[in-house]
Every structure is written in structure tokens, then in C-alpha cells.
N, CA, C and O atoms as a DFTB+ gen file, in Angstrom:
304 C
 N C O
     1  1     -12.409      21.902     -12.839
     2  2     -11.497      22.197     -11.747
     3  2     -11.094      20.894     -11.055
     4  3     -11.939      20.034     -10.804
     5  1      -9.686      20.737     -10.720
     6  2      -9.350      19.471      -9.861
     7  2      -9.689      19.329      -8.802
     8  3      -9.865      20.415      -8.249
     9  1     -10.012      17.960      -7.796
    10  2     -10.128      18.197      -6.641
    11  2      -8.903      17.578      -6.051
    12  3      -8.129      16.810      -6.622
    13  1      -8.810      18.245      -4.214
    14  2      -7.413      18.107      -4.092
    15  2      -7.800      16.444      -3.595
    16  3      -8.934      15.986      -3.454
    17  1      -6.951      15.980      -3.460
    18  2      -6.694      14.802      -2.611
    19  2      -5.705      15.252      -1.364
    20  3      -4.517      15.574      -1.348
    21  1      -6.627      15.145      -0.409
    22  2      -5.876      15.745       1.337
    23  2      -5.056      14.561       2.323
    24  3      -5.480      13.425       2.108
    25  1      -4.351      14.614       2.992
    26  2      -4.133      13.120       3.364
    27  2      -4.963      13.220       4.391
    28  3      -4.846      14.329       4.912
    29  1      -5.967      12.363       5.055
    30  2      -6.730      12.370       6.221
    31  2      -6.204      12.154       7.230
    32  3      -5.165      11.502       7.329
    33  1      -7.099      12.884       8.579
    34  2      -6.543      12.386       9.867
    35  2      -7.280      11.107      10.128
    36  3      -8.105      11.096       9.215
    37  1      -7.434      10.209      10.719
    38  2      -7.246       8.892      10.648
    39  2      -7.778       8.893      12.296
    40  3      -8.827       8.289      12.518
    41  1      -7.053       9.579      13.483
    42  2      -7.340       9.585      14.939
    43  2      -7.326      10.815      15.025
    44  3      -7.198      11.638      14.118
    45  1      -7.531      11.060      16.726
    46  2      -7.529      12.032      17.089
    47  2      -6.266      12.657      17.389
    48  3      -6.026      13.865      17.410
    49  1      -5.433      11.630      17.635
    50  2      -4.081      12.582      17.897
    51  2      -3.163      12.334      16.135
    52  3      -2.253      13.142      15.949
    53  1      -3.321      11.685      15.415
    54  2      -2.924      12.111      14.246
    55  2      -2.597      13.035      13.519
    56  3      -3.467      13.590      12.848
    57  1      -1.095      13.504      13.448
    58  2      -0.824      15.061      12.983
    59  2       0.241      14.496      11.611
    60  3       0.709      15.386      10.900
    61  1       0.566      13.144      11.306
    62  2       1.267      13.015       9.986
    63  2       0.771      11.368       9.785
    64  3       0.204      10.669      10.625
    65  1       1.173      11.001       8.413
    66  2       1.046       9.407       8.375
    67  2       2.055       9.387       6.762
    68  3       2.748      10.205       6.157
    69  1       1.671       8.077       6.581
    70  2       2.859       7.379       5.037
    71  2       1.911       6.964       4.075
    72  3       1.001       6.229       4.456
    73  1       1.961       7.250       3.098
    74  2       1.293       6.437       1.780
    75  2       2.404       5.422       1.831
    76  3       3.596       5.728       1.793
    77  1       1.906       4.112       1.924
    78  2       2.395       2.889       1.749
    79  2       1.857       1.895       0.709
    80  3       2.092       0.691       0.600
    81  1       1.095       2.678      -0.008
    82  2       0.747       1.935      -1.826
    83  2      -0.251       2.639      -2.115
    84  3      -1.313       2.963      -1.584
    85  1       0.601       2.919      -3.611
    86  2      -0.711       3.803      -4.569
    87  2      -1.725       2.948      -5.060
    88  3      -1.375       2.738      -6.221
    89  1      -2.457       2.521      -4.917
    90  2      -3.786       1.531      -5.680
    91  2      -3.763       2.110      -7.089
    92  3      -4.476       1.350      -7.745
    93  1      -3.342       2.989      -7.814
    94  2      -3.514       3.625      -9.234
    95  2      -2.668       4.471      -9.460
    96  3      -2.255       5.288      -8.637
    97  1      -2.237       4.340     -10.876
    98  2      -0.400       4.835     -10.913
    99  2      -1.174       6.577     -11.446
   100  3      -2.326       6.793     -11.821
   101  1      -0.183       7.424     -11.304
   102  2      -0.325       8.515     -11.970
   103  2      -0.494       8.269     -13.299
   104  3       0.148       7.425     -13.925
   105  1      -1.470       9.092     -13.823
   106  2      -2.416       9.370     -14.766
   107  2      -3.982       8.735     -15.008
   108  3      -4.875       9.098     -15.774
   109  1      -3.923       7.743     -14.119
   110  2      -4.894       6.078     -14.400
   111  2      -6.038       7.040     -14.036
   112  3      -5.822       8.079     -13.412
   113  1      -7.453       6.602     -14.511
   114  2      -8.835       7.105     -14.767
   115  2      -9.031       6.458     -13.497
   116  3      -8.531       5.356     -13.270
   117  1      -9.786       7.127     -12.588
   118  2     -10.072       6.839     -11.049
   119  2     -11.655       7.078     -11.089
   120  3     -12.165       7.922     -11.827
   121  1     -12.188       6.474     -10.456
   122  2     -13.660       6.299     -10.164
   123  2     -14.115       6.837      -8.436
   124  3     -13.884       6.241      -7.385
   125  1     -14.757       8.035      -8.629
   126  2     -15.135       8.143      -7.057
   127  2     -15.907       6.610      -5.652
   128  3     -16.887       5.868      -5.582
   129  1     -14.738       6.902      -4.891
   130  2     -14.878       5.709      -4.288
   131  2     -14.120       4.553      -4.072
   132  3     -14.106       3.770      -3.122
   133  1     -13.513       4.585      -5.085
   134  2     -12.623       3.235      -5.239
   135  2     -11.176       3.611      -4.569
   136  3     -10.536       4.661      -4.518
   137  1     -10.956       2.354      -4.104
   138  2      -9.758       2.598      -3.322
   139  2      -8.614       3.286      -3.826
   140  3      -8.447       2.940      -4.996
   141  1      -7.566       4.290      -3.373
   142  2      -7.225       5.036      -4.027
   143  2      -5.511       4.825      -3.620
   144  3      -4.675       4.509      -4.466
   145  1      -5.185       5.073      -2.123
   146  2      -4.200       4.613      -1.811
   147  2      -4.672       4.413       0.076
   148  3      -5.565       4.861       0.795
   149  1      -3.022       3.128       0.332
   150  2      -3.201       3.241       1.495
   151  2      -2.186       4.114       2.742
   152  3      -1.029       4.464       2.510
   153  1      -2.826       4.329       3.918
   154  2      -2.626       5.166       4.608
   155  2      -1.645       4.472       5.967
   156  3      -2.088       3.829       6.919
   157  1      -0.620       4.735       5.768
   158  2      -0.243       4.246       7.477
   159  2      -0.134       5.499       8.386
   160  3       0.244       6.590       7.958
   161  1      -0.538       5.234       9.827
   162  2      -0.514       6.221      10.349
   163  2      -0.665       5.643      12.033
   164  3      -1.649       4.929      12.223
   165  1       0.147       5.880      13.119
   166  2      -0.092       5.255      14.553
   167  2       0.056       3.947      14.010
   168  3      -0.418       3.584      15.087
   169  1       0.239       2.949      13.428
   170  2       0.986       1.791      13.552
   171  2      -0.298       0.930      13.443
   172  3      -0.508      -0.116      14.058
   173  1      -1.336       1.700      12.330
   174  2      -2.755       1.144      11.232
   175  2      -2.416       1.569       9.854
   176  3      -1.725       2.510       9.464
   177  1      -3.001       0.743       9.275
   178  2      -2.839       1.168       7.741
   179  2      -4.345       0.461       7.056
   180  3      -4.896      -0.630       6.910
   181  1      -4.561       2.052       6.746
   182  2      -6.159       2.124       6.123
   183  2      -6.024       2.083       4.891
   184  3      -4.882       2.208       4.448
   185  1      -7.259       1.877       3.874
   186  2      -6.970       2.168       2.284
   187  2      -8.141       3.354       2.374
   188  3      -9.118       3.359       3.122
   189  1      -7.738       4.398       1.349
   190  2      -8.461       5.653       1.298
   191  2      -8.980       5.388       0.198
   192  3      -8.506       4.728      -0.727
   193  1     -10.586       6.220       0.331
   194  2     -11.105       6.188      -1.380
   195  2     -10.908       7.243      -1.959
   196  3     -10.610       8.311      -1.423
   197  1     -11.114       6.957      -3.528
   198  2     -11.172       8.206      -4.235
   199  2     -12.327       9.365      -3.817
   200  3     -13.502       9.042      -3.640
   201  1     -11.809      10.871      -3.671
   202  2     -13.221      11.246      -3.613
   203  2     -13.697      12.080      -4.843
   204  3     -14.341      13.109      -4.641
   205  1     -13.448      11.733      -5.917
   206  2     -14.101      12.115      -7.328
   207  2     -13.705      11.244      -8.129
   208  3     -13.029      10.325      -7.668
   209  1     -14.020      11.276      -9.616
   210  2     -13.561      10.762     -10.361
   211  2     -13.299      11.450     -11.636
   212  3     -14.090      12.101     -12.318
   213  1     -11.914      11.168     -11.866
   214  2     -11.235      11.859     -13.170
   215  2      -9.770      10.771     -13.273
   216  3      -9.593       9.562     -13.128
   217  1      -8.803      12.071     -13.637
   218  2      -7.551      11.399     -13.966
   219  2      -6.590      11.864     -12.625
   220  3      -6.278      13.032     -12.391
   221  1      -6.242      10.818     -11.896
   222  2      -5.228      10.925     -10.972
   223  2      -3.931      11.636     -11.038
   224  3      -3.288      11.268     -12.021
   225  1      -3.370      12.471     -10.368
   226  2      -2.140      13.382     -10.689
   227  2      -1.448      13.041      -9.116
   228  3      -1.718      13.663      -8.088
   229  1      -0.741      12.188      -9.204
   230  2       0.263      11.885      -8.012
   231  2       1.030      12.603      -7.999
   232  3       1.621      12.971      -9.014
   233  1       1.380      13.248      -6.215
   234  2       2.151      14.462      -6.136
   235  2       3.151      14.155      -4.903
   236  3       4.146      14.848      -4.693
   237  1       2.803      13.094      -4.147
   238  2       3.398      12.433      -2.974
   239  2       3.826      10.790      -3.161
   240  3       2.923       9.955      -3.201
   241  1       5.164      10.403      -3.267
   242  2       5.556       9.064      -3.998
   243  2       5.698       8.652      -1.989
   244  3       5.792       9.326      -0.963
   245  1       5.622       6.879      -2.409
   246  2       5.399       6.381      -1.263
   247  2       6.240       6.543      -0.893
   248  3       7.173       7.124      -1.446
   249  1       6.206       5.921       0.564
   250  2       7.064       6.417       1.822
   251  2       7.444       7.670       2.007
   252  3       8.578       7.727       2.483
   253  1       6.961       8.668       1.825
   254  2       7.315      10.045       2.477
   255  2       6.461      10.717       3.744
   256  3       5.361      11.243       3.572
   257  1       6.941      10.651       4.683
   258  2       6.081      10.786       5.977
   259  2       5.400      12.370       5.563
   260  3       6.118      13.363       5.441
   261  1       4.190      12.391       5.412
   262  2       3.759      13.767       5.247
   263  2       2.453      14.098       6.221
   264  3       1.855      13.119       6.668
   265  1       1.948      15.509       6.595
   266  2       1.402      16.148       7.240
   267  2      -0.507      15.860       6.919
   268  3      -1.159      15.780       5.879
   269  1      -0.865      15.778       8.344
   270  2      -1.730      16.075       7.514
   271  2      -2.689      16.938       7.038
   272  3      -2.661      17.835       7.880
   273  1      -3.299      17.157       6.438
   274  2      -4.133      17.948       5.624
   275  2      -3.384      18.565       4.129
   276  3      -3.711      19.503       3.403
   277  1      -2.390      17.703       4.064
   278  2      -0.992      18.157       3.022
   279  2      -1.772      17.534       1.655
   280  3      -2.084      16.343       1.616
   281  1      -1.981      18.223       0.824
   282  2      -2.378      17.799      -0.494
   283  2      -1.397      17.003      -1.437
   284  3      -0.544      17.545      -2.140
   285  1      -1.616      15.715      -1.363
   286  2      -0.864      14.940      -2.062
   287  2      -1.448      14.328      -3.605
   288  3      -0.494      13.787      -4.162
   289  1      -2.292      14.273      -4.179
   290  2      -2.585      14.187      -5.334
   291  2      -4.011      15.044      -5.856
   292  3      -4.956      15.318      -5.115
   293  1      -3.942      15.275      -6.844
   294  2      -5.232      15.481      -7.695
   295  2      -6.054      14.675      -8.064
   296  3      -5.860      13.472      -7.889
   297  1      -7.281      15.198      -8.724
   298  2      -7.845      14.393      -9.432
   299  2      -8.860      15.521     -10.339
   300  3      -9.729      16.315      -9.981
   301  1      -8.368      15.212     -11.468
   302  2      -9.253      16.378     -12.547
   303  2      -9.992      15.848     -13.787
   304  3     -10.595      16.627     -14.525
């Protein structure tokens, strides 16, 4: 079964943010942990880790301001 990749809240008042670089292109073998992509959000930009490891399924291309808890990639 895949797991989702969620976009995180980041603060407390955080209700959207931007993927501003994929660290691993769709399809690439991902390792739980490893940086996965980064996060802008309130005018910070974090790098997120993987939280499993399989094959990455990108579902959110950068720069699209999205929600959060919005499932933007897989990993199966």
C-alpha cells in the first residue's frame, strides 16, 4: 500500500505553503528520511523528509500554492 505524502503545517497559523524544489524527480527510489522536497510557507522554507521508502509518485509540480494537509505525492 502507498503512503500519502501530506504537505505539513510548518506553524501554527499555517493553512497553505509552495513546494519550491523536488529533491527527487518522479519515479526516483526514495529512502525514508531523506530529504524529499522543500517547503515554503510564511516567508521560511524548510526541506521535508521522506516518510517511507519506495518509489516516489509526484502529484503536486512546483510552485502551486496548495493546502495543507493536501496530499501531494506518494510513495509505494
Amino acid at each position: 500500500m502507498a503512503t500519502e505524502i501530506l504537505l505539513p503545517k510548518l506553524g501554527f497559523t499555517m493553512t497553505e505553503g509552495t513546494i519550491t524544489e523536488w529533491l527527487a524527480t518522479d519515479g526516483d527510489a526514495v529512502v525514508e528520511g531523506q530529504p524529499l522536497f522543500a517547503l515554503e510557507a510564511e516567508k521560511a522554507t524548510q526541506e521535508i523528509e521522506a516518510p517511507a521508502s519506495g518509489t516516489l509518485k509526484i502529484l503536486v509540480s512546483i510552485g502551486e500554492e496548495t493546502e495543507v494537509g493536501t496530499v501531494i505525492g506518494t510513495i509505494s
